[in-house]
C-alpha positions in Angstrom: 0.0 0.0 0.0 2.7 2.5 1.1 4.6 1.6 -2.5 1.1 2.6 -4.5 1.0 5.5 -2.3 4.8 6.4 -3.1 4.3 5.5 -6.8 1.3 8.2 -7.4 2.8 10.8 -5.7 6.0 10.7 -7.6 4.2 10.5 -10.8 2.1 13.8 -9.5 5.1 15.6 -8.5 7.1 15.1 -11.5 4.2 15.0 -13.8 5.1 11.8 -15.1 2.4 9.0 -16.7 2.6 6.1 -14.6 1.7 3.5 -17.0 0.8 0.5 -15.0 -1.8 2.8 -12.5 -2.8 5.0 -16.1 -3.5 1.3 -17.6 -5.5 0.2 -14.3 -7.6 2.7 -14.6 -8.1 2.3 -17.6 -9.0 -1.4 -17.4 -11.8 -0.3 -14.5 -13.0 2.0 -16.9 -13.7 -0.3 -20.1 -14.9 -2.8 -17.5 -17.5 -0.2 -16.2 -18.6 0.4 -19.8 -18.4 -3.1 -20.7 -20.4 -4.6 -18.0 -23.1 -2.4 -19.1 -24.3 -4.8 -22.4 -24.7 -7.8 -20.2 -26.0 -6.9 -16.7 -28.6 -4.3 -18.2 -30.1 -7.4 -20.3 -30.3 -9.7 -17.5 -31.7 -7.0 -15.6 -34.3 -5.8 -18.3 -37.1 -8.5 -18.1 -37.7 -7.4 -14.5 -37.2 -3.5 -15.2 -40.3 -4.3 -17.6 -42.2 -7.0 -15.0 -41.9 -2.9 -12.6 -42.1 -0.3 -15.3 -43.9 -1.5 -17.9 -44.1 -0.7 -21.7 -43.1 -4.2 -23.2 -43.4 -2.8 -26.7 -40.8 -0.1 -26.0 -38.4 -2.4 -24.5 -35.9 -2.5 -27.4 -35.5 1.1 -26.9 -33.9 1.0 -23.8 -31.0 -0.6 -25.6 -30.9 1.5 -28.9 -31.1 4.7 -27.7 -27.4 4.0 -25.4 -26.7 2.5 -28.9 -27.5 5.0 -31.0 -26.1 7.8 -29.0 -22.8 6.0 -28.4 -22.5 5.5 -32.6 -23.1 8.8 -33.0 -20.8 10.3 -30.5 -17.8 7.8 -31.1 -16.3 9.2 -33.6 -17.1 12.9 -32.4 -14.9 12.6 -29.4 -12.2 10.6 -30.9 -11.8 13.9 -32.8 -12.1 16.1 -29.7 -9.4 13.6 -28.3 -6.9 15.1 -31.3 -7.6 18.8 -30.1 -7.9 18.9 -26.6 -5.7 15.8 -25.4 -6.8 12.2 -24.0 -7.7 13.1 -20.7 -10.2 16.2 -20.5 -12.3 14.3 -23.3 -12.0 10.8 -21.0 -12.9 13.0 -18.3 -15.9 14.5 -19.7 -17.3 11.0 -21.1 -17.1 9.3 -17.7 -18.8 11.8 -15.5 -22.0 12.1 -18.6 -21.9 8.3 -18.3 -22.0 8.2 -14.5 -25.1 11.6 -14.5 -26.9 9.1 -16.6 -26.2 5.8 -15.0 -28.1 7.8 -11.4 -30.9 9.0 -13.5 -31.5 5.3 -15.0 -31.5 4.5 -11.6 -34.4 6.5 -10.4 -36.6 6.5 -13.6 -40.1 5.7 -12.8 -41.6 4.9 -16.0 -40.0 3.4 -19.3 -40.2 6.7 -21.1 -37.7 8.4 -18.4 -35.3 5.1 -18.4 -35.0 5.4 -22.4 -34.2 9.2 -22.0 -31.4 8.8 -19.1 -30.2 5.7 -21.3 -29.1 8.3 -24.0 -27.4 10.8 -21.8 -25.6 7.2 -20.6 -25.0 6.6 -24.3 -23.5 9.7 -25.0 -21.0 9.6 -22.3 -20.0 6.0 -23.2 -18.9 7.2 -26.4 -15.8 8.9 -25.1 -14.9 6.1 -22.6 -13.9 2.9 -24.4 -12.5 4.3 -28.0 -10.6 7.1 -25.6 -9.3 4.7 -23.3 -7.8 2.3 -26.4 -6.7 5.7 -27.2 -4.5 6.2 -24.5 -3.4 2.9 -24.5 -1.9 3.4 -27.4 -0.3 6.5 -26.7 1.5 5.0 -23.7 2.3 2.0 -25.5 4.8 0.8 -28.4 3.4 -1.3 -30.8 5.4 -4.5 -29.4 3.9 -3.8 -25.8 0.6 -3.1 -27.1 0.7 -6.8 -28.3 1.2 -7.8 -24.9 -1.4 -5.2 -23.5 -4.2 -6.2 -25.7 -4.6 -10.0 -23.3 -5.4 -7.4 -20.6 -8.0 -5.5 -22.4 -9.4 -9.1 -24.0 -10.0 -10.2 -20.3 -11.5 -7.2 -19.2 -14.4 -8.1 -22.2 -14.5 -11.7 -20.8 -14.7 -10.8 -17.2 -17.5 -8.3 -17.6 -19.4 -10.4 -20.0 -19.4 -13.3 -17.0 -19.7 -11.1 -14.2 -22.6 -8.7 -16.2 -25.4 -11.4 -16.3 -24.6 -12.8 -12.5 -24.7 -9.5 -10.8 -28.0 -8.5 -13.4 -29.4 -11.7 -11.9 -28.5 -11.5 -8.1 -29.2 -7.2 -8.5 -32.7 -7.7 -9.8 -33.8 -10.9 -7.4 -32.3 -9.5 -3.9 -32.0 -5.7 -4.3 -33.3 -3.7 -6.8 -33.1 -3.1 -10.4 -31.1 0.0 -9.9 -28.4 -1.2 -8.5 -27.3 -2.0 -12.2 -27.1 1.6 -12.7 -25.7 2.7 -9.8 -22.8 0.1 -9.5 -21.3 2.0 -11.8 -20.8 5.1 -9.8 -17.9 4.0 -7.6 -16.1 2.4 -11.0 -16.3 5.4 -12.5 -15.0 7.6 -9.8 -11.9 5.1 -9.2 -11.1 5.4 -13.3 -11.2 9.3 -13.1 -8.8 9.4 -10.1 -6.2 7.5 -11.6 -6.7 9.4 -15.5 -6.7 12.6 -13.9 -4.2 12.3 -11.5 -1.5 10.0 -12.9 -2.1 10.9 -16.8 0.3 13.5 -18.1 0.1 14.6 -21.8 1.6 17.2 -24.1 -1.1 18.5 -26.2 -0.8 19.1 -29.8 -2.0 23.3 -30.3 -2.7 22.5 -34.0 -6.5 23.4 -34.9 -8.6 20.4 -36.5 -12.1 20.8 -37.8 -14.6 19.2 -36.5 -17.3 17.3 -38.7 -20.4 18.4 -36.6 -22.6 18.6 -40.1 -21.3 14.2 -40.3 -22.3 14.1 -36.9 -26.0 15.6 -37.3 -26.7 14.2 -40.2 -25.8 10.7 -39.6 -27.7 11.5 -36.0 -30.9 11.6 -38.3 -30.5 9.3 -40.9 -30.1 6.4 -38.2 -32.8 7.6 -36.2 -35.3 7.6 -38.4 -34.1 4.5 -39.5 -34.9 2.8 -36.3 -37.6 4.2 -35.5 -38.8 2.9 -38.9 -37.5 -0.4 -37.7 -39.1 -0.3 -34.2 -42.6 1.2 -34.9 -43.5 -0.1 -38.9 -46.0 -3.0 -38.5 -46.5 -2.3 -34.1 -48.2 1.4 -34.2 -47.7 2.3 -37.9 -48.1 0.3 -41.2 -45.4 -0.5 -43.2 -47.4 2.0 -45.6 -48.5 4.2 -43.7 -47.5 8.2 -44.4 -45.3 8.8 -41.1 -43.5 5.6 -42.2 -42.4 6.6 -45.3 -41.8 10.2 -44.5 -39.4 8.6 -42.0 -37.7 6.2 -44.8 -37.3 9.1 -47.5 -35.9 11.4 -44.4 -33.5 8.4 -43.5 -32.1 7.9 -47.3 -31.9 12.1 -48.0 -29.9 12.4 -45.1 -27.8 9.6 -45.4 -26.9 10.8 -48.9 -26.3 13.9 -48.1 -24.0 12.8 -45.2 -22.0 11.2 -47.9 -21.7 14.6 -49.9 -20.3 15.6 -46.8 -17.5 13.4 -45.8 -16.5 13.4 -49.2 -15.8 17.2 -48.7 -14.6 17.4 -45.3 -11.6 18.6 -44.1 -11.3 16.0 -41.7 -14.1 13.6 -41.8 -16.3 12.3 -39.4 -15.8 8.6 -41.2 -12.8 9.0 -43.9 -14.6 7.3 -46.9 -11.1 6.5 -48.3 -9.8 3.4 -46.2 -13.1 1.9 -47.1 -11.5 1.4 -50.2 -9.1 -1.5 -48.9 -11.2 -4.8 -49.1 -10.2 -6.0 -45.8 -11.5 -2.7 -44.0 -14.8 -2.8 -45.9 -15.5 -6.8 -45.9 -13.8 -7.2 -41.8 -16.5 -4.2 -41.4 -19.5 -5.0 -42.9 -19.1 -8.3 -40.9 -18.4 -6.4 -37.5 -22.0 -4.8 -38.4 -23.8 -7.9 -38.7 -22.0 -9.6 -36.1 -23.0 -6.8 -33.8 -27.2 -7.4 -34.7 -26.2 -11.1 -33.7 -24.6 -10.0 -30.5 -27.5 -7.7 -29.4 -30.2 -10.2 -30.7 -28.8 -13.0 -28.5 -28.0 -10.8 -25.3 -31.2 -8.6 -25.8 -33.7 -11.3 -26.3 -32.4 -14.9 -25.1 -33.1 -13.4 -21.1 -37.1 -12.7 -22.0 -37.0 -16.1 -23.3 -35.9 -17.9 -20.4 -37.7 -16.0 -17.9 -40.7 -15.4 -19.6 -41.3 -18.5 -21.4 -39.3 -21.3 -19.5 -40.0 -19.6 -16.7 -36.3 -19.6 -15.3 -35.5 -16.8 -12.5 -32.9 -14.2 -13.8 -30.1 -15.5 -12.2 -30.4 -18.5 -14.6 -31.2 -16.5 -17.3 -27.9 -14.5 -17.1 -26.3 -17.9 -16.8 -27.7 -18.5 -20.7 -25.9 -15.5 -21.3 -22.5 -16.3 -19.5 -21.5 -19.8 -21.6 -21.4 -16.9 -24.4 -18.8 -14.9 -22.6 -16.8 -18.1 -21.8 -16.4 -18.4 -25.5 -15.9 -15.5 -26.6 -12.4 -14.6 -24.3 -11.4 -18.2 -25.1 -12.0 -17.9 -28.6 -10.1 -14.7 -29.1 -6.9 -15.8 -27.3 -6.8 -18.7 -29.8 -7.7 -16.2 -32.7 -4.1 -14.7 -32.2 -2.2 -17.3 -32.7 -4.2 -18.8 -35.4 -4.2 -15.9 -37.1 -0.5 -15.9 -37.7 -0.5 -19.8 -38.4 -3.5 -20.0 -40.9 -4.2 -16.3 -41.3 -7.2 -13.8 -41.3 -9.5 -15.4 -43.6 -9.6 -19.3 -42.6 -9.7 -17.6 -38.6 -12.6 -15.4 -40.0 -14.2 -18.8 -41.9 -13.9 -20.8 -38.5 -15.6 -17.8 -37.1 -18.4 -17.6 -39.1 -19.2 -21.6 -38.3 -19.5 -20.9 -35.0 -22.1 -18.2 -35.8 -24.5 -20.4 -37.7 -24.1 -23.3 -35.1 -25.1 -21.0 -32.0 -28.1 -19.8 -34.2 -29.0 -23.0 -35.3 -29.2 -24.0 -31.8 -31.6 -21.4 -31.0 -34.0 -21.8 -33.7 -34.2 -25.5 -32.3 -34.9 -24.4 -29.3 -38.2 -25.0 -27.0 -39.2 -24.3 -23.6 -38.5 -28.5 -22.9 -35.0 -28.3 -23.9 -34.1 -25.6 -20.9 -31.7 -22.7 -20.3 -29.2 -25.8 -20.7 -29.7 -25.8 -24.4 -30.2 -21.8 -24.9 -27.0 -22.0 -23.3 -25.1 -24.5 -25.8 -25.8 -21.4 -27.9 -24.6 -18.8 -27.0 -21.2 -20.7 -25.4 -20.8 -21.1 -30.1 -21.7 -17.7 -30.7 -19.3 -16.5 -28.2 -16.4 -18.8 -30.1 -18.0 -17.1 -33.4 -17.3 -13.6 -31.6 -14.2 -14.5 -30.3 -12.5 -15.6 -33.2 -13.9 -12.9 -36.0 -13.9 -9.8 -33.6 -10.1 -10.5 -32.5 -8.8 -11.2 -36.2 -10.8 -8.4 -38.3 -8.7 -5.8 -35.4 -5.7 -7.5 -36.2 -6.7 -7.4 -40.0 -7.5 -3.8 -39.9 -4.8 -2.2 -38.0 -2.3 -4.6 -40.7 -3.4 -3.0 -43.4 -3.0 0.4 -42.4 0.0 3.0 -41.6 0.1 4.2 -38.0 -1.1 7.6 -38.6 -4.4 5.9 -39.9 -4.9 3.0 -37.5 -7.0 5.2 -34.6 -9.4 6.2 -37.7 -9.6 2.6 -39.0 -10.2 1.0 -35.4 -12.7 3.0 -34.7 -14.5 2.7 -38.2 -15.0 -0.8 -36.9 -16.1 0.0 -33.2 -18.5 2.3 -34.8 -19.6 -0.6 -36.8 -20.0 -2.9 -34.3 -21.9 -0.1 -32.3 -24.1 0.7 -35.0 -24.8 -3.0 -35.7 -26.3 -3.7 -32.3 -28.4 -0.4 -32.3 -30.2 -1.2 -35.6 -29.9 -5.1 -35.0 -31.8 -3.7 -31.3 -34.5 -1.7 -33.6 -34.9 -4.3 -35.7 -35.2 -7.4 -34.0 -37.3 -5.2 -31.4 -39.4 -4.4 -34.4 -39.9 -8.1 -35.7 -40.8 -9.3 -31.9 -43.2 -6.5 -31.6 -45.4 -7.4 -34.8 -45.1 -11.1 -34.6 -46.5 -10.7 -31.1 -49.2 -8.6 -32.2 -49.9 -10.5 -34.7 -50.2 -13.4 -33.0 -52.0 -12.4 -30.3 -54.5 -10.6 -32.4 -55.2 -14.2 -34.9 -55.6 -16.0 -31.5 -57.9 -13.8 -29.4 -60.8 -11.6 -29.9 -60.3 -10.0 -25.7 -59.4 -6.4 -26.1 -57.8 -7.0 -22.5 -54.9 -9.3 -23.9 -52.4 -7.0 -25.8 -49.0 -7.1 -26.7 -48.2 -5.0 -23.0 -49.4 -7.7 -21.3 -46.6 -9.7 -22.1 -45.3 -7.6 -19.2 -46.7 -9.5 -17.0 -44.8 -12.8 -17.8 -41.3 -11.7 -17.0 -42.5 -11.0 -13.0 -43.2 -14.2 -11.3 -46.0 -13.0 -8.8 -48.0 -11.4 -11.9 -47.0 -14.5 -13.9 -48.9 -16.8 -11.1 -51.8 -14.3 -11.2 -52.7 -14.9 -15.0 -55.4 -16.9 -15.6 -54.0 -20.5 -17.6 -55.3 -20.2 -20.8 -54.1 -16.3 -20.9 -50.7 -17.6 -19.8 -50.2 -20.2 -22.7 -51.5 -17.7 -24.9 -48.6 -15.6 -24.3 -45.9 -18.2 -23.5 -46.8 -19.2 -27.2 -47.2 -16.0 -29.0 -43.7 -15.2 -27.4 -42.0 -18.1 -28.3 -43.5 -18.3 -31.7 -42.3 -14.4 -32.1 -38.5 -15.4 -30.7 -38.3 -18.0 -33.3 -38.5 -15.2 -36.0 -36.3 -13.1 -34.2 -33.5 -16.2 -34.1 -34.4 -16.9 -37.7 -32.9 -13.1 -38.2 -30.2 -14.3 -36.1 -30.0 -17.2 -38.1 -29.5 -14.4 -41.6 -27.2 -11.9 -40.0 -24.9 -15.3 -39.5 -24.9 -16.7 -42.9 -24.5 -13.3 -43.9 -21.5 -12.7 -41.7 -19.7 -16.3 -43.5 -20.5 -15.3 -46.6 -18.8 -12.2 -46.5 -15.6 -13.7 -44.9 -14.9 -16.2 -47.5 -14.3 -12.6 -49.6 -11.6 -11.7 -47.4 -8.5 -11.5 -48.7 -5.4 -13.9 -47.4 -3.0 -10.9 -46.3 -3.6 -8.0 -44.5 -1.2 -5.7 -45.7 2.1 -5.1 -44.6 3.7 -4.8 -40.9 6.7 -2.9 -42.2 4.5 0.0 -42.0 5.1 -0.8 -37.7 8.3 1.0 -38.2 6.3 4.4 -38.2 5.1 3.7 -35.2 6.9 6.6 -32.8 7.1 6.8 -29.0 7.7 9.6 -26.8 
């Protein structure tokens, strides 16, 4: 203790960075962020057994989604002109103001606004802290680094759905929220204290016209997504408006970036095929990711009738893959190479779906767990070689833009996959319920009542089944998407080219 104590008081005094405190902080912070995905899903079915508003439940997840997209790449510029750690600093206290609002939201309307401010703040936080990372770092330590920041994604993604389960069944649902408060204060104490930086006075523009307008265009996309076929018809006038507003603005987003000083997504490394095909995947892969850790928790609760500890336990097998997976991934990748890692990946993305469109409430959480342990090996092994892939076939000076091409991506993925695959559940449901009952009293909100036990016991036996059915027959449809994103995602791998550019271009790597 009195060595840590000596340690951050010599790097205050001499304004040093201490690297291995900077790098602990760090960790805690990407944990904090991390842990978010995985314990707010476990969590969610009995957030809507107490709020409410079954139909707006996808929401909760796209709008930290959409908002963490959107701001990604609009701090990772800010991180260029006013240094690492104001910018780090900035992101973790929004993301902490919105974790204590989520905390005390009272209806899902509030939850889905305070989940935005949370999104926006988790924006800065992960690409900032890969950021520093590689500031502090040499390319040949950052190697080395990287099994750190792999575990911190595998510890999280165990710990999330426990602590979702034990959170919702012994304390309270907020506690999901709030947990994040001291995690969040311990990573801004180290960054702040122990972080020292020389900041670069040169002026860079900012693409804040990028920013809106992709803001808008994906927006109305999922709302588009969420609400056609549930309050709207696919036909209907607010619909379309919606759909032509989405396409105008995305064009004229690309008009844009094309003239940009400085870009909020440089369209040119989109020319190298292993940038656009590893990206394209990371966006499907991330509708797969959200449709399993979104959905697969209302199934077990709802249907098999599970508690949530065991349904975060479904969730779990998928983060034991995934950590294993990926440290294999780096040492296949340099004995087979990107594309016959990628093709292994992409098999165990079309098992883990198969599995789920087999599955039925007799098989048990068992089973829906057998799935998601392969689409955590299908995560490990794609995720961990398309970064490697990416950051090969660039020069230093490119390879923060190109990494965080594909975390947008992957972000971006598991917002619309969340809009979606929201959307399908919503108007299968509906659907269903509507074809199999004429009582105005049995709607697709009632479906609230199967993910909280006492209200699940209440229901009268026929209007139980009724649901349990019309749910499971809507989650079929919503692992047959799944089941498209995956075959999509192998497709597009077998395109991939063997090499990934060269590593001479390491040498430009610099150090100070």
């Amino acid at each position: 203790m009195k060595s840590l104590t000596n340690q951050i008081s010599y790097s205050i005094r001499k304004k040093e960075t201490n690297r291995p405190l900077v790098l602990g902080a760090i960790i805690i912070g990407m944990f904090m962020a991390a842990i978010e995905g995985t314990i707010v899903s476990t969590a969610m079915p009995g957030i809507v057994g107490d709020l409410g508003g079954f139909s707006t439940f996808s929401w909760v997840f796209s709008a930290y989604l959409l908002m963490s997209a959107i701001t990604v790449l609009i701090f990772g510029k800010l991180s260029d002109l006013f240094g690492r750690k104001p910018i780090y600093t900035i992101g973790v206290v929004i993301f902490l103001i919105g974790s204590l609002l989520c905390g005390f939201a009272e209806s899902m309307e509030a939850l889905i606004l305070f989940r935005l401010i949370q999104g926006i703040g988790a924006g800065a936080v992960q690409p900032i802290a890969l950021t520093i990372v590689g500031d502090m770092y040499t390319m040949e330590e950052r190697a080395k680094i990287q099994g750190y920041l792999a575990s911190v994604w595998g510890i999280s993604a165990i710990a999330g759905p426990a602590l979702g389960g034990v959170f919702v069944q012994y304390l309270d649902w907020a506690w999901v929220f709030w947990m994040n408060i001291p995690l969040g204060i311990l990573s801004l104490v180290g960054i702040v204290l122990l972080l020292h930086e020389s900041i670069d006075k040169e002026r860079k523009s900012i693409d804040y016209a990028g920013a809106a307008l992709l803001l808008v265009s994906i927006s109305a996309l999922m709302v588009v997504l969420i609400e056609g076929g549930v309050h709207w018809a696919w036909t209907s006038a607010p619909i379309l408006m919606l759909v032509s507003i989405s396409i105008v603005a995305m064009v004229l987003f690309f008009r844009v970036e094309r003239r940009a000083k400085e870009p909020l997504m440089p369209l040119g490394i989109w020319r190298d095929p292993v940038i656009a095909i590893s990206n394209s995947v990371t966006f499907t892969t991330g509708m797969i990711l959200i449709g399993v850790s979104s959905f697969l928790p209302t199934f077990v609760q709802g249907v098999m009738e599970e508690p949530p500890i065991i349904a975060g336990f479904t969730l779990t097998t998928m983060s034991i893959g995934w950590p294993i997976a990926s440290t294999i991934a780096g040492k296949l990748v340099i004995k087979i190479g990107f594309r016959v890692t990628s093709v292994l990946g992409g098999i165990g993305l079309i098992s883990g779906s198969a599995i789920y469109l087999l599955m039925t409430p007799a098989l048990g959480p068992i089973f829906a767990g057998v799935g998601s342990f392969f689409i955590g090996v299908g995560m490990g092994l794609t995720s961990t070689t398309f970064i490697v892939a990416i950051q090969s076939a660039v020069s230093w000076k490119q390879r923060g833009i190109a990494t965080a091409s594909n975390m947008f991506m992957r972000t971006l993925g598991s917002a619309v996959g969340a809009a979606l695959l929201g959307g399908i559940l919503n108007s299968r449901l509906q659907k269903y319920l509507a074809n199999h009952t004429s009582s105005d009293e049995v709607n697709i909100n009632t479906a609230n009542q199967l993910l909280d036990e006492a209200k699940r016991k209440s229901l009268d036996p026929t209007v139980l089944e009724l649901l349990q059915s019309g749910l499971t027959t809507s989650l079929k449809w919503v692992y047959g998407g799944v089941a498209v994103f995956a075959l999509i995602s192998f497709v597009l791998v077998l395109f991939l080219p063997k090499k990934a550019g060269s590593t001479s271009e390491e040498k430009e790597f610099h150090h100070e």
